[in-house]
N, C-alpha and C positions, 0 to 999 in steps of 0.2 A: 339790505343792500346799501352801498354808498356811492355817490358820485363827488366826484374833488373835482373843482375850478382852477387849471393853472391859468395862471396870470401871463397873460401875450403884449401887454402893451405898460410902458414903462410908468403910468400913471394910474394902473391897477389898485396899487395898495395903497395912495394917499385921496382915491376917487369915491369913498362907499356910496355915492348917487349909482355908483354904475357895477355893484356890487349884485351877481347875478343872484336872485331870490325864488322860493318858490313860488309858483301863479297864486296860489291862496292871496297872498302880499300884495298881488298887481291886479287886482276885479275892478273895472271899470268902473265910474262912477255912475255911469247911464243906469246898468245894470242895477247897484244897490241900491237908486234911488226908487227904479220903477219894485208898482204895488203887486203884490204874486195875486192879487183878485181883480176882476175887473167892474171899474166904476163908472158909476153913471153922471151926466155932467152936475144936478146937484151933488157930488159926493159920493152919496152912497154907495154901496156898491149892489150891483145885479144879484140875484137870487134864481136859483135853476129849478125846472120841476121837481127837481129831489130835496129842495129845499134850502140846498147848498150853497156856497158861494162859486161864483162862476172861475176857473182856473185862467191866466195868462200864461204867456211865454214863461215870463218869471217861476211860473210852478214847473214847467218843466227840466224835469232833475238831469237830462243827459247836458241840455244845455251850463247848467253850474257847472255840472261835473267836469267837463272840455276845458271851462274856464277854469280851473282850480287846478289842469293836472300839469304836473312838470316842473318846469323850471322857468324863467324868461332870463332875456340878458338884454341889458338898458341902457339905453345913450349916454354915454359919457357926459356931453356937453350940448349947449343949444342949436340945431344947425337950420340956416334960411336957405329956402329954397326959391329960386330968381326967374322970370319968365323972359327970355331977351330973344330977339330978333333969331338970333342963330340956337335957340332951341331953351333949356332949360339946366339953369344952373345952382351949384350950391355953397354956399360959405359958410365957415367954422373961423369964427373970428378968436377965438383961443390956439395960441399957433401949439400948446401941446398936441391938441387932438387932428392935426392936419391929415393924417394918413389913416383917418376913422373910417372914412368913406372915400372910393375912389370911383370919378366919372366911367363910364363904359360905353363903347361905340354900339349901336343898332347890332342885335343877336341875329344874325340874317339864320333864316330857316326857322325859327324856334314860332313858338305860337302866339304872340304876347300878345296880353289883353286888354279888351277898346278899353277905352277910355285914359289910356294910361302913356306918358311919353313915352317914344321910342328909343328917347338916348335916355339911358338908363344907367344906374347906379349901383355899385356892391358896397355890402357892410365887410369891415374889415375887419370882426369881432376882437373885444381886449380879453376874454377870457377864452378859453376851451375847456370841454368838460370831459373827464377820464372816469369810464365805467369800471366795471367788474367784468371778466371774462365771459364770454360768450351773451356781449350785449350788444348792440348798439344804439342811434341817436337819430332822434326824426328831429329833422331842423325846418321849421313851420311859421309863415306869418302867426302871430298870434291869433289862435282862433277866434274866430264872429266879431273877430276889431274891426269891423266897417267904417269904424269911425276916423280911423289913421288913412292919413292920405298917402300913403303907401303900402305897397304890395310883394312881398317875396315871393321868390321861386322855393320848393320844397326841395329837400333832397334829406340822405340817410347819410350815416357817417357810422364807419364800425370804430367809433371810440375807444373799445376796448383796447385795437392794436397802433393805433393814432391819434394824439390829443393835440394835431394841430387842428387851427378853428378853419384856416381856407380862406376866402370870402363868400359872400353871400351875395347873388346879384338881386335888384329891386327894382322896381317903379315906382314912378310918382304920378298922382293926379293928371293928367293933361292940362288943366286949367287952372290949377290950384298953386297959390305959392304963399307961402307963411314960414312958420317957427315949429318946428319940433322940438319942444323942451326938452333938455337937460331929464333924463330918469322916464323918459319914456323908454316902454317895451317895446323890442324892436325883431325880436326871434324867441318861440317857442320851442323847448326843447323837452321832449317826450324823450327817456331813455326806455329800452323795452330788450326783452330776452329773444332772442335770434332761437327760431324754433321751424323745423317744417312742418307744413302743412299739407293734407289732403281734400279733396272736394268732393260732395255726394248729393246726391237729388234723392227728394220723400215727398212723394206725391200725392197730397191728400183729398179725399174725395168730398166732393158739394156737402154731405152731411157733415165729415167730421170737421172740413171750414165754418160751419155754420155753429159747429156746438163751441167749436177753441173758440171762436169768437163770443160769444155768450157765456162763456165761463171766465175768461177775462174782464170782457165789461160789468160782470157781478163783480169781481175781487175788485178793480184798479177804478171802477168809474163809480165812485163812494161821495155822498157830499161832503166839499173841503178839500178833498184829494188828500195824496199824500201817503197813499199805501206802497205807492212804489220805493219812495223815499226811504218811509219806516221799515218796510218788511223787505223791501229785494237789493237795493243798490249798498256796493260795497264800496265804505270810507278808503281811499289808499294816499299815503300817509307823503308828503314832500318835506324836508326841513332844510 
């Protein structure tokens, strides 16, 4: 399958900072620095009854996997964000990128969350992305970025029959005000096949919960880990 990037804003194609890439391209640095074992404060690292090395977050493979999948699409240009009397503001001091982001008055009704100002922000995306027939587009903070002091709202977009981008409404920190570099991710974009679904219940009894689970922790709880990895999760491919 392929997805195309058109180009929505007039400094798309002399901007490659803000050239939309696959998440592979944008992993955190927290992420690759932290050790997938866990160390003891000399160094070392822990050792399990099994003899093994003890696994962190880091070894958990659904977590890469989230992080790697899709697409991101990245800030143009640097933008600060202002704490002033009458609420919280932001400047793009590059007058090309002026209409990147545009302030937003309070979402009355909507649920928005603490810690976060209530006059709030939309991204104004410079690309959109055009699927394949019968797809569409989860448009997502970037997954487990805790680190970004901002917050999107999710939503779906059928791509396929519309390759405009919209806006994107966000939050900011309540307390926080700084720099957003230039080539930061700023929306996560999962494309996926529009498919329906049905729901069923299998209700299993005290024994056979008791053996799945024992038949699992032999396979998956191996010293070193990494069964899951090797033997069960499926590579899928972004370029």
């Amino acid at each position: 399958m392929k997805i195309k990037f058109l180009s929505n804003k007039p400094w798309s194609r002399e901007n490659k900072n803000s050239f939309p890439e696959p998440s592979s391209k944008n992993i955190p640095d927290w992420y690759m620095k932290e050790d997938r074992y866990a160390k003891q404060s000399n160094g070392e690292y822990y050792i399990g009854p099994d003899k093994g090395k003890i696994i962190t977050w880091k070894g958990c493979p659904a977590i890469y996997d989230i992080l790697i999948t899709g697409y991101m699409l990245k800030t143009p240009c640097d933008i600060e964000f202002i704490n002033t009397p009458v609420g919280k503001i932001h400047k793009i001091y590059d007058i090309r990128y002026q209409d990147f982001i545009h302030p937003r008055m309070e979402m009355s009704g909507f649920n928005q969350p603490d810690g976060y100002s209530k006059n709030h922000f939309a991204w104004h995306p410079d690309w959109a992305p055009k699927v394949p027939s019968g797809y569409s587009v989860l448009y997502s903070q970037p997954f487990n970025r805790f680190d970004l002091p901002f917050l999107n709202t999710t939503g779906i977009v059928d791509n396929d029959e519309v390759s405009i981008p919209g806006t994107v409404p966000f939050f900011i920190k309540e307390d926080w005000e700084g720099l957003i570099p230039e080539g930061t991710p700023y929306i996560q974009l999962l494309p996926f096949k529009r498919d329906d679904w049905e729901s069923e219940y299998d209700f299993l009894d005290e024994k056979d919960i008791v053996r799945r689970n024992i038949k699992n922790s032999k396979k998956y709880r191996v010293p070193n880990g990494g069964v899951y990895l090797n033997e069960v999760w499926h590579r899928r491919k972004y370029q």
